[in-house]
Each structure stands twice: as C-alpha cells, then as structure tokens.
DOBAFI-883104 format. One record per residue (C-alpha): x, y, z; residue number from 1; residue in three letters. Coordinates in steps of 0.05 Angstrom, whole numbers, plus 5000, padded with zeros to 4 digits. Each point is the difference from the previous one (the first is absolute). Example, Ala and Ser with C-alpha at 12.3 -4.5 7.8 and 13.67 -1.06 7.14 Angstrom:
BEGIN
[rec [5246 4910 5156] 1 ala] [rec [5027 5069 4987] 2 ser] 
END
This chain:
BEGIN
[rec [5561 2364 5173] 1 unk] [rec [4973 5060 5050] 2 unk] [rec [4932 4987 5020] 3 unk] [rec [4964 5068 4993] 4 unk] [rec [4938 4980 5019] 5 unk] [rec [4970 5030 5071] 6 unk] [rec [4998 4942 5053] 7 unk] [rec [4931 4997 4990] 8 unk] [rec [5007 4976 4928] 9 unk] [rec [5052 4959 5014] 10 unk] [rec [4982 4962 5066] 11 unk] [rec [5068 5002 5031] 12 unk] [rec [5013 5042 5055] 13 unk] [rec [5062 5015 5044] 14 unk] [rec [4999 4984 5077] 15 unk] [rec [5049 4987 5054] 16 unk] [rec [5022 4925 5006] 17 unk] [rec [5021 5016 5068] 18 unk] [rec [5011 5051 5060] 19 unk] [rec [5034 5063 4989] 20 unk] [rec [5035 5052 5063] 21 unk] [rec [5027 5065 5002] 22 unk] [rec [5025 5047 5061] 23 unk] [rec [5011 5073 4990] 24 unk] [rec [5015 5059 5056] 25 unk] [rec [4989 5073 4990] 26 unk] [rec [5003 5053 5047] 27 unk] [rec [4999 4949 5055] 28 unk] [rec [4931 4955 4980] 29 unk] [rec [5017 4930 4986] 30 unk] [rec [4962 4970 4938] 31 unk] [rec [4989 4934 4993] 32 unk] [rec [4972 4969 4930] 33 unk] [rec [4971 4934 4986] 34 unk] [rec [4976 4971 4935] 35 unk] [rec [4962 4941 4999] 36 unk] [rec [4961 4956 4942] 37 unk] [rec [4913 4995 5014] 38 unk] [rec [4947 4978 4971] 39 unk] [rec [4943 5024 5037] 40 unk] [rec [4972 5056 5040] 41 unk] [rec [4994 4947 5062] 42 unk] [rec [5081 4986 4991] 43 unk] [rec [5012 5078 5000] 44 unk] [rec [4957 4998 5070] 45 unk] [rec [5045 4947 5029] 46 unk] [rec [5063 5025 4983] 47 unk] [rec [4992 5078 5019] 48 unk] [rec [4971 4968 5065] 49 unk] [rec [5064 4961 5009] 50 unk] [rec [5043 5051 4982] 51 unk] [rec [4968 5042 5059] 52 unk] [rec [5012 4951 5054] 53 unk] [rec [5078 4988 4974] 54 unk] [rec [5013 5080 5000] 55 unk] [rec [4949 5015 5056] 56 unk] [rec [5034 5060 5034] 57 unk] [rec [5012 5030 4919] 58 unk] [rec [4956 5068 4987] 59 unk] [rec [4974 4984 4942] 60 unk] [rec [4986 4940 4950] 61 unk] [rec [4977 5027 4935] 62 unk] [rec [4993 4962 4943] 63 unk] [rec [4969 4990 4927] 64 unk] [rec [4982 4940 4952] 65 unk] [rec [4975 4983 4931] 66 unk] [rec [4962 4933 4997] 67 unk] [rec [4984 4951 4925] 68 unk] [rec [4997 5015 4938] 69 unk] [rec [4952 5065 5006] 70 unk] [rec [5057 5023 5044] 71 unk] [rec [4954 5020 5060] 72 unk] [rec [5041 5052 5042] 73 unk] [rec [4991 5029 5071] 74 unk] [rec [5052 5046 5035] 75 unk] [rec [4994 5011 5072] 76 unk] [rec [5040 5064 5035] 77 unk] [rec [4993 4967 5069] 78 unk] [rec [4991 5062 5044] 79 unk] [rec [5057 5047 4951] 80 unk] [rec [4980 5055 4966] 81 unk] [rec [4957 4994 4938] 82 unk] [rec [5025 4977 4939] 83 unk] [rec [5074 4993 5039] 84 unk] [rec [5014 4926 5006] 85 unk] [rec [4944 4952 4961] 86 unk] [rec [4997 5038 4938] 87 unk] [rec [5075 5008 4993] 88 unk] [rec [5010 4929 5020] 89 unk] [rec [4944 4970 4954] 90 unk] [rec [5038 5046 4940] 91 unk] [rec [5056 4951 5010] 92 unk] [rec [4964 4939 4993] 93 unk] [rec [4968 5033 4931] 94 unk] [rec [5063 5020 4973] 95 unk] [rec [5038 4936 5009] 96 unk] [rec [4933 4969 4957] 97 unk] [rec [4984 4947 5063] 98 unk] [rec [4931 4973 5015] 99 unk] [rec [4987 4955 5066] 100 unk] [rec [5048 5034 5036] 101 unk] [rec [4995 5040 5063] 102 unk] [rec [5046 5047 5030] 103 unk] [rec [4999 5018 5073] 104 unk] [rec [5045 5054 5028] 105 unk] [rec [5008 5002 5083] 106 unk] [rec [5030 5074 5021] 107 unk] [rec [5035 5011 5064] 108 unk] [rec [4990 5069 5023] 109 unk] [rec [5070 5031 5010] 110 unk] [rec [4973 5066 5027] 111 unk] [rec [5017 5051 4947] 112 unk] [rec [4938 5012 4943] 113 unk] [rec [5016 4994 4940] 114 unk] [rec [4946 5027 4958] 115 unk] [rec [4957 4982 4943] 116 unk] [rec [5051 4996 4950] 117 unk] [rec [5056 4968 5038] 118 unk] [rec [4950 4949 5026] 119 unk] [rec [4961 4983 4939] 120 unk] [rec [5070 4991 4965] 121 unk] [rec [5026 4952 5057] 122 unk] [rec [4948 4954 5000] 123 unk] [rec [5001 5004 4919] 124 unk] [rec [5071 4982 5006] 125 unk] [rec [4988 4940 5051] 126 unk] [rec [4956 4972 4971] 127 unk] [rec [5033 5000 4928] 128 unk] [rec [5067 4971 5038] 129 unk] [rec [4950 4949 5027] 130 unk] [rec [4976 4990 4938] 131 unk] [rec [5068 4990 4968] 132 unk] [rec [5028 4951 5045] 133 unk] [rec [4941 4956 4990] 134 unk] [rec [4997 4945 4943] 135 unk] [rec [4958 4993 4948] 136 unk] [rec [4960 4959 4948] 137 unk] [rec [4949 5000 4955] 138 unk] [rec [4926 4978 5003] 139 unk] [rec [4971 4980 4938] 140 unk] [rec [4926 4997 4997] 141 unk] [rec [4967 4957 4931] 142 unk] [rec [4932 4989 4986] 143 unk] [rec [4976 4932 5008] 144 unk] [rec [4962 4949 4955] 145 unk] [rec [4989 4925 5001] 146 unk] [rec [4999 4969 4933] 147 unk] [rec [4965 4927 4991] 148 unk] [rec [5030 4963 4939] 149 unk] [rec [4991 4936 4962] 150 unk] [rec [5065 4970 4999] 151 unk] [rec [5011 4993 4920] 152 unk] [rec [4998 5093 5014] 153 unk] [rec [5049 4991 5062] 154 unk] [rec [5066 5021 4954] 155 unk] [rec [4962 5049 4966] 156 unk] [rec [4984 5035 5072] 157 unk] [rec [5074 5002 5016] 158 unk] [rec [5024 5023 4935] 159 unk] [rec [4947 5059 5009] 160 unk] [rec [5024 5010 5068] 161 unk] [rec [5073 5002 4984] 162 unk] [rec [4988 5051 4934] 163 unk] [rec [4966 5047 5050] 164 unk] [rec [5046 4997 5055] 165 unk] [rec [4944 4977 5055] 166 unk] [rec [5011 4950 5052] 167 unk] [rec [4971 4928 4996] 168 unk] [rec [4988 4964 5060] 169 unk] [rec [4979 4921 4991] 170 unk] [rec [4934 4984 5048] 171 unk] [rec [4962 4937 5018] 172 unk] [rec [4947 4977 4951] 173 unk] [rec [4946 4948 4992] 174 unk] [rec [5008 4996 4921] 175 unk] [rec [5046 5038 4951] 176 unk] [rec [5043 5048 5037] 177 unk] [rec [4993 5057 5054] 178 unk] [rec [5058 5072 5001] 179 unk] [rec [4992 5057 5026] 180 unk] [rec [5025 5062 4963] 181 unk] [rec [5037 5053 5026] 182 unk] [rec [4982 5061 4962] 183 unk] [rec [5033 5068 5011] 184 unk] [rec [4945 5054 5008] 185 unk] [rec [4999 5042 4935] 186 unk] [rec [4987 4937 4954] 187 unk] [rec [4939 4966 5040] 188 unk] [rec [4949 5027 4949] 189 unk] [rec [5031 4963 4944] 190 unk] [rec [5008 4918 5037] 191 unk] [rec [4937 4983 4987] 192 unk] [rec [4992 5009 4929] 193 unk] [rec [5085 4976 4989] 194 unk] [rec [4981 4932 5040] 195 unk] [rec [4934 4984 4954] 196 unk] [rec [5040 5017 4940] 197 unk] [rec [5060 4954 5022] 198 unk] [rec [4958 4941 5007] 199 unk] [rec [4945 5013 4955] 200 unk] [rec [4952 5012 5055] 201 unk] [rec [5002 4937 5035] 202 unk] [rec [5029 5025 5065] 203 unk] [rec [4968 5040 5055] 204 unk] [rec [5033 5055 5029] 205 unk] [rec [4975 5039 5070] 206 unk] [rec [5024 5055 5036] 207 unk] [rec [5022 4986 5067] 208 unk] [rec [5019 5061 5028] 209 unk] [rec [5082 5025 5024] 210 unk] [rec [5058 4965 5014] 211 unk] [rec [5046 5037 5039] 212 unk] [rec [5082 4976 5014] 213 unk] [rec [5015 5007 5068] 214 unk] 
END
C-alpha cells in the first residue's frame, strides 16, 4: 500500500546508504560531484575540509546539505555568483526526497564564463548525477516506550503488539517481563491507553524517547 503520509508522520526518511560521484564539462570547466551520507553538522565540516585538501588547486568547492528529520538545510555558493551553485545543487538533494545527505561540487575553471544560467544548471546537473549514482536506504524513526509486565499479561502484550504492527523488543527484568516498543510516530498518543486496556492496567508503560535505524 502507498504510504501518503509526509515523512514527518511517518518516521521514515530516504538517505544515501553510501557515496555517490559525477563529472560533467561545459565550455571547458571541469565539474566534479560527490554525494555523501551525514549525520551531523560536525561530519559536513570534516568532509568539505577533506574535499579541499584532495582537490586543492580546484576554484571552487560549493556545496549544500539537509540534516534529521526537520531536514535542516544550508547551501554554500563558495565564492560563485549568488544563488548559482548551492541553491541549484541543494534543489537536487530536495527533489530526489534525501535527508543526511550532502552534496559537494569542486569546479575547475576552464577559462570561458559561463553565466548564471549555464552555471546554476551545471552544478544542478552534477549534483543530481551525483546524486543518482549514489545508493540508497531508508531511515525509519519510531517512538519509543518500555512496557513492565507481569508475566501471566506477557502474551497479551505481543498479541497487542502484533495487531498494531509495532515492534517488540524483549529486555532484562527483575520480575515479570521488560520490551520495548517500537511505535511509528502518528500513533504515540494512543499506546498508553491500548497497553492499560490490554492488560487491564497492570502494566506500566513510559516513554523513552526515538529510536532511529541506522
């Protein structure tokens, strides 16, 4: 079944599972894409930083990103003309639906300007081939809860679990039986109240914040 829900509502979000490159000439500049998977702002530092020692002698480095599950976004133009190479290439990572992904596009100078259009649309294009050639995977993101049970409500737990299509993770206890729930986002209101009922009240059920595949 299609999942209309926005990622938001859903908890899974599309990323690269790995590194992505391009290379495109026009009028004599050499552009070279690469498309890598992040998680923070710090990784983005590191890479762009590396990317500049690898290609020192390039003339530019520009580059964009979108970060978790807000889908945090920064595009950086690196010393082109505004609005020429970070927006187009952050465009690209919004239109293939990515998150945690940056894109960094290193220009060689090949003497002839090309002009706004023809350079916003060659790092667009770079960075979508980048893009492209990169693999992906999906990041699911659930709510979590830890439910304590007596033992006698353990089967009751899992048949709830199971009817509602959440995950149920067996923990550690002292007495009577520890999981952890796996909840996807747009049904966390309703756990509570679905976990008394299954067991007649006898379990306790707390929040415990996201659990995120990686």
């Amino acid at each position: 079944m299609k999942n209309d829900k926005a990622p938001e509502e859903s908890g899974e979000f599309r990323t690269l599972a790995g590194p992505g490159a391009s290379e495109i000439r026009v009028l004599g500049s050499r552009f070279l894409g690469w498309a890598v998977p992040v998680k923070t702002e710090e990784e983005v530092a590191e890479r762009l930083s590396k990317r500049a020692r690898e290609f020192h002698d390039a003339t530019h480095h520009c580059s964009a990103w979108i970060l978790g599950a807000e889908r945090r976004e920064h595009s950086s133009d690196a010393g082109e003309p505004h609005g020429t190479a970070g927006a187009p290439i952050l465009r690209a990572i919004q239109a293939a639906g990515l998150t945690d992904a940056l894109v960094i596009v290193t220009r060689y100078y090949g003497g002839t300007k090309l002009g706004k259009g023809n350079l916003a649309r060659a790092y667009g294009a770079c960075a979508s081939e980048a893009l492209d050639s990169a693999p992906k995977r999906v990041i699911r993101r659930r709510r979590k809860f830890i439910v304590d049970v007596m033992f006698d409500d353990i089967g009751k737990l899992y048949t709830l679990a199971n009817r509602c299509g959440w995950e149920i993770i067996p923990r550690d206890s002292a007495e009577g039986g520890q999981f952890e729930l796996r909840v996807p986002i747009s049904e966390k209101e309703n756990v509570h109240r679905q976990v008394n009922d299954a067991t007649a009240g006898r379990a306790s059920c707390v929040e415990d914040g996201f659990w995120i595949s990686r």
